[in-house]
N, C-alpha and C positions, 0 to 999 in steps of 0.2 A: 322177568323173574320166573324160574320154573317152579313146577309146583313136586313135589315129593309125597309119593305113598309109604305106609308104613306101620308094619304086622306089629303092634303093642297088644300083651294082656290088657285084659279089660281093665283088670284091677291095679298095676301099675298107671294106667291113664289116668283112673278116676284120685288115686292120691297125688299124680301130678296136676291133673287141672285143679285140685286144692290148693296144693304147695303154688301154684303158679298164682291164684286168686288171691292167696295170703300176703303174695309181695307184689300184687295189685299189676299183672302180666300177664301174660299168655303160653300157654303150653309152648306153642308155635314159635313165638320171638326166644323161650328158654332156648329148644332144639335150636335154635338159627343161631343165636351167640355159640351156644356149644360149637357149635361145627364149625363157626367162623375163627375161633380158639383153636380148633381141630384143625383144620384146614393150613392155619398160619397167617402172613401177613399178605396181602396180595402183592403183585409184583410194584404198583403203581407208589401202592406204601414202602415197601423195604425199600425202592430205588430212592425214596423221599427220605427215609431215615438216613440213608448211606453218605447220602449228598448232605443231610442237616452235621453228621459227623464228620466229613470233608473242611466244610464250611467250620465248623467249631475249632479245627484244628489249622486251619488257614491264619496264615501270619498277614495276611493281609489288615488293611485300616484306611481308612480315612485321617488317619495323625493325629496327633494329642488333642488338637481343637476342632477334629472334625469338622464334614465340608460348611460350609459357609457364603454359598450360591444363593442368590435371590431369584425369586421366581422372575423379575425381568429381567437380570441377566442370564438365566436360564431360555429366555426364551426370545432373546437379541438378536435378531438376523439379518446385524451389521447394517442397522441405521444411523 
């Protein structure tokens, strides 16, 4: 993780680490959500959403009764 500098007035800091102590946080995790917001979704995420939207819209199934494998025949290797 890198670490980041950053030129704040005094007096903006000192009402954030308030406001940050009042919802029982940190100045640091506030800025890190912001910017994660800011930022977007990383790639690893959106490829994950895109594929869960693929999949929701897939006609695919398993059939009205769905599969119905036992684990020994799952795992039968033609004895």
């Amino acid at each position: 993780m890198a670490n980041l500098t950053l030129s704040i007035d005094d007096d903006l800091l000192r009402r954030a680490r308030i406001r940050a102590l009042e919802r029982d946080t940190s100045v640091n995790s506030v800025v890190r959500e912001f910017l994660e917001e800011y930022a977007g979704k990383s790639p690893a995420e959106e490829g994950m959403r895109q594929f869960l939207e693929v999949a929701a819209r897939s006609q695919a199934s398993s059939g009205p009764g769905g599969r119905s494998w036992t684990r020994d025949e799952l795992y039968d290797r033609g004895r």
